[in-house]
N, C-alpha and C positions, 0 to 999 in steps of 0.2 A: 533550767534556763532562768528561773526564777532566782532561785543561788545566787547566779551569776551577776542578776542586776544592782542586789541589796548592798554592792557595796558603794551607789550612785546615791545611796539614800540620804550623805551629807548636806546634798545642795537641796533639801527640802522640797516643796513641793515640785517645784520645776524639774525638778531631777528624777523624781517619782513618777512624776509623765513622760518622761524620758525615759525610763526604764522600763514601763509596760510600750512605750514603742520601738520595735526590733530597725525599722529605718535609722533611729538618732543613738542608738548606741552604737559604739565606737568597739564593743569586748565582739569575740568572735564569738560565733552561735556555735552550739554544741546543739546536733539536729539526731536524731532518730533513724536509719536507714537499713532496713529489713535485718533489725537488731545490730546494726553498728552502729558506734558515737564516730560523726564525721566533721570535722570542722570547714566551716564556710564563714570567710570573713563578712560583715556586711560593714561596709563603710560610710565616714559621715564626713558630710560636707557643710564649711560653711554658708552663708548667704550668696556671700560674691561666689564661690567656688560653686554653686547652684548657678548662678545668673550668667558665670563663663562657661560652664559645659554646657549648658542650655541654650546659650544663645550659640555654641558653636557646633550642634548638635542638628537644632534648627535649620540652620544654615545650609549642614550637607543636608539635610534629608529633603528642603525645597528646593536647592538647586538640582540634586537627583529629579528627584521629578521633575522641574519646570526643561532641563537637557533632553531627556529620552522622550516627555513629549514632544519637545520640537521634534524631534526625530520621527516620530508617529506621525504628527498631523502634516509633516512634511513629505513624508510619501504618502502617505493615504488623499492629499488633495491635491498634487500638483501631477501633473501628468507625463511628464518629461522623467519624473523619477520612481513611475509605477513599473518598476521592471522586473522579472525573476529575480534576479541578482541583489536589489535590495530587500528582497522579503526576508530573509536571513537575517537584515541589520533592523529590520521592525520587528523582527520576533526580540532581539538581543536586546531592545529597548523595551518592548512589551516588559519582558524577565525582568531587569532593573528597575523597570515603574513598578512593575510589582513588588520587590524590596522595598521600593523607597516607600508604597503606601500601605503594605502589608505585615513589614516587618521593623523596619528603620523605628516609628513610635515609639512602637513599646520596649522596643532596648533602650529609647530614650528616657520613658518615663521610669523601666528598670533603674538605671544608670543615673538619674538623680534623684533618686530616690537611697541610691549605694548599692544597689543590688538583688535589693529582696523582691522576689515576686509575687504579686499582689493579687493578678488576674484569673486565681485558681488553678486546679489540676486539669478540667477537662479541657480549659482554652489553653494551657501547658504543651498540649499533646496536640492540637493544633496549629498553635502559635511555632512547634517547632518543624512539623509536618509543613509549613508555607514557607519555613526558613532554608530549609533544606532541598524546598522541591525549587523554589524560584535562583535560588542561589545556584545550584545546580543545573538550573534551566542556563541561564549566562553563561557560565565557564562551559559547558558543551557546544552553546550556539555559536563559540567564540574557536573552539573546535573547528566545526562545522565549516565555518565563514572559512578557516586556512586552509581546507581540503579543496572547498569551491572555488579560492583566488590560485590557488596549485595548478587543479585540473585547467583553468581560465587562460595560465600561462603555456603550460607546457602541451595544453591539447588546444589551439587556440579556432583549428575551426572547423571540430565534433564535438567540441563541448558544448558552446554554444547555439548548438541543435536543440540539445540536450536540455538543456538549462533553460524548462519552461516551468509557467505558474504550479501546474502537477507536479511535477519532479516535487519543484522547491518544498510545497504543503506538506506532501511526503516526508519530508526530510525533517520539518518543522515538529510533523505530531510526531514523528518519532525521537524527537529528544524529548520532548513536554512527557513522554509516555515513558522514558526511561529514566527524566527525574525522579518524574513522580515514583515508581517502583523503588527509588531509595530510600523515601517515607513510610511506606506501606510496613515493612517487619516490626518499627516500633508498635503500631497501630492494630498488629494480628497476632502479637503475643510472642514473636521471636527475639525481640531485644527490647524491654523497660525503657523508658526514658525515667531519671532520678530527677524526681516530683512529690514535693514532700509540703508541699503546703506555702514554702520558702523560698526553695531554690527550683528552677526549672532548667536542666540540662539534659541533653543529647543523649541516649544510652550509650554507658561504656562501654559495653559486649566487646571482648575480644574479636570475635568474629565478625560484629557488624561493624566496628571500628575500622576494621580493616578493607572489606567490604564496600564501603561507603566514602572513604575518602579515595581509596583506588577509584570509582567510579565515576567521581567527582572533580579529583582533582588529579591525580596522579598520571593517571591513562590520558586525558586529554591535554594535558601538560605536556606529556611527551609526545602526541600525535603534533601538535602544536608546533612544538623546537623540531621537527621533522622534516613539518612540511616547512618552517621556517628558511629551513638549512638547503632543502631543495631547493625554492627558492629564490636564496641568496643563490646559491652552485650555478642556477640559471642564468640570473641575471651579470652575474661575471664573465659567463661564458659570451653571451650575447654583448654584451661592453667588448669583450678580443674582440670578435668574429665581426661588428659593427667598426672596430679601427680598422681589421686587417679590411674592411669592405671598402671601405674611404680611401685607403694608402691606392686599392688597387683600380679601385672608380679613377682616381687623379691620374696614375699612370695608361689608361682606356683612354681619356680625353686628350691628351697629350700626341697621343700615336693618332687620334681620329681626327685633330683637328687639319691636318691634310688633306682628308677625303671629308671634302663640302658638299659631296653630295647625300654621306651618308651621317652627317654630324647632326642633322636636326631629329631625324630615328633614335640613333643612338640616345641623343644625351635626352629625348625624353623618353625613353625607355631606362634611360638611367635613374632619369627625376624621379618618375612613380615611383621606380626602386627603392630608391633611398629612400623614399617620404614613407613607403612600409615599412622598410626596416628602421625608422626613426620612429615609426609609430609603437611596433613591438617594443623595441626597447625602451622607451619611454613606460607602457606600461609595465613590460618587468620590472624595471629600476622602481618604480611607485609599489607595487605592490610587495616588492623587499622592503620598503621601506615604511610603508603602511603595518606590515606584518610584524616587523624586526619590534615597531612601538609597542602596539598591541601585546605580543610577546611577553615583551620587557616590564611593559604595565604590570600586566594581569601575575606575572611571577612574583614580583615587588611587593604587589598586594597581597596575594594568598596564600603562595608560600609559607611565611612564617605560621601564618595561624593552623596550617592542613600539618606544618611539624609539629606543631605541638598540641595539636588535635589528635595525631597518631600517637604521639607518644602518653598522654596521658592517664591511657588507663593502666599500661605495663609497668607506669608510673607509680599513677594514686591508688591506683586496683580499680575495680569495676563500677563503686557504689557512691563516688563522690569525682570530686577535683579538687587537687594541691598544690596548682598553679594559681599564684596568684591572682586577687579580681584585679586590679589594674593592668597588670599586663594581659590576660586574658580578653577585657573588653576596648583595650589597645588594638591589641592584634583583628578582634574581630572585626570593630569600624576601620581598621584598616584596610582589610578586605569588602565592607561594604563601599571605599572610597571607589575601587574599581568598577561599578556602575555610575558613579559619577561621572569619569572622564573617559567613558566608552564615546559618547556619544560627541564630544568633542578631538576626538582622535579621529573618528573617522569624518567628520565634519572636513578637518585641519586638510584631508590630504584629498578630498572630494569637492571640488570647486561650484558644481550643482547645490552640496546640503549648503556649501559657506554662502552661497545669493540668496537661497531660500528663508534659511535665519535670518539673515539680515531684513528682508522682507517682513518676515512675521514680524520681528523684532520691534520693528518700524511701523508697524502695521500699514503695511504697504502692501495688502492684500490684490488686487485689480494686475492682471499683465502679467502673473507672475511666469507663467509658460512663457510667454514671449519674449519675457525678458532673457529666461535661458537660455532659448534658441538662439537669439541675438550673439549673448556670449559665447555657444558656440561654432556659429560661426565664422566668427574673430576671433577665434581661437584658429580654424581651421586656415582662414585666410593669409596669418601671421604663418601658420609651420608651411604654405605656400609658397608666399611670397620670401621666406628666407631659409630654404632647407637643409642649409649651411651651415645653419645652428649648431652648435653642440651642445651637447644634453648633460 
């Protein structure tokens, strides 16, 4: 390594302290790895190109937190939105606060810095242990949530028997409990994490490789585009079956309006009718539509980085990485972007979280129950008074 630097030794001193620091040299490190020479680029940045990835590094990692707390302190203090059904969406904010305050940092201070890691071996083995189990926590709980809005639709009234604070807890430790078991083999001597003083990376293990991102990302990915797709299936089905109920509703009223005596029965026996079946489908069509985002997000983000997470050891071998760092720590914040905009996705399609935010937002703390109650019901009074609507 020393070799390497002597030939910075032109620009005299300055260059010479630049040379015994592995951050501002630009040559790639030739590292030591259970007797193999592995090359790990560290890269260097200028001033501004510090002051831009820093300032825009900042940025996601405080709006990650300052979103998924609202999300937190939004059900945990309003009372209109302490229900089963959102404990799911505070655990999935929990997970992502925990990114943003457990992990986001030090990739930051990694990453302007170029790469080198500074914080030692034993917080190495930690610091990847928090990455892996929180990260993990999220794309499960994100899982989770599409199985819960499935069953919501297509079972809509066993489910919600079902679907009390127990259940949910349940459901909760048991993703937190199967992250965490994706951490644990580094940590008990079945797969090394490559930790050399420099670099801090994920063990290659063919095995745990594989292992790990199936459980992580692959399996719930495809539970995901499943229940997606059912779904969607439903909510198409329920769009016919809601026209052909309208075409044949209009043809009943036609024939009934002769018999005056039986036309005020009928048509509100019809009313309620309809205002349920405009209710159902209203929430199918949201929650395809909630789902399909969601989905879409969370693929867009993690995707990329879980291919070329799988692929890199079959690649580089076991004892390094020969992906590049910029794309590398591309792909990754790209994947921590998806705890950013969880919490505004479900915000977006959730009429409750959007008055609450706004609220906090404002600090308009005082009313806030009431004020949602209010909204709905003027909500309800509206699909009342015009049930004619189309959706």
């Amino acid at each position: 390594y020393r070799n390497l630097n002597r030939s910075d030794r032109p620009m005299e001193k300055s260059a010479a302290a630049a040379a015994t620091s592995p951050s501002t040299s630009s040559q790639p490190l030739v590292m030591e790895t259970n007797g193999t020479r592995c090359g790990e680029q560290i890269l260097s940045y200028g001033r501004v190109e510090k002051v831009l990835i820093g300032g825009v590094l900042t940025m996601l990692t405080l709006s990650t937190i300052c979103g998924n707390l609202l999300v937190v302190i939004s059900v945990c203090f309003v009372k209109k939105l302490r229900q089963p059904s959102n404990y799911l969406i505070v655990s999935l904010a929990v997970a992502d606060l925990s990114v943003a305050l457990a992990v986001m940092p030090f990739v930051s201070i990694t990453d302007l810095i170029g790469g080198q890691w500074i914080f030692g071996q034993f917080f190495c083995n930690v610091f990847i242990a928090m990455d892996v189990m929180c990260c993990t926590a999220s794309i499960m709980t994100l899982c989770v949530i599409s199985i819960d809005r499935y069953l919501g639709i297509t079972k809509p009234l066993t489910y919600p028997v079902r679907q009390n604070g127990c259940c949910m807890a349940k459901m909760i430790v048991s993703v937190w409990l199967l992250s965490a078991s994706i951490t644990l083999p580094p940590l008990f001597g079945w797969a090394q994490n490559v930790n050399d003083g420099r670099v801090c990376l994920i063990s290659q293990d063919f095995g745990y490789t594989v292992y790990s991102t199936a459980v992580a990302f692959y399996i719930p990915m495809s539970v995901m585009l499943i229940m997606y797709y059912r779904i969607y299936r439903a909510a198409k089905l329920s769009a016919a079956k809601h026209t052909i109920t309208g075409t044949e509703a209009e043809q009943e009223e036609e024939e009934c309006s002769s018999r005056v005596s039986r036309l005020l029965k009928t048509g509100e026996h019809h009313q309620r009718r309809k205002q349920k079946n405009q209710s159902i489908f209203k929430r199918e069509q949201k929650a395809a539509a909630t789902l399909g985002i969601v989905v879409g997000a969370f693929s867009f983000c993690w995707l990329p980085f879980f291919l070329v997470s799988t692929a890199r050891p079959f690649v580089c071998g076991v004892e390094c990485s020969c992906v590049p760092l910029w794309l590398e720590r591309t792909l990754l914040w790209l994947g921590y972007a998806n705890s950013l905009i969880n919490p505004f996705i479900y915000a977006f399609f959730n009429r409750d979280l959007r008055t609450t935010y706004s609220n906090l937002l404002r600090c308009r703390y005082r009313n806030i129950n009431r004020k949602l109650s209010a909204a709905g019901m003027h909500e309800a009074l509206k699909l009342v008074e015009k049930p004619d609507t189309d959706v």
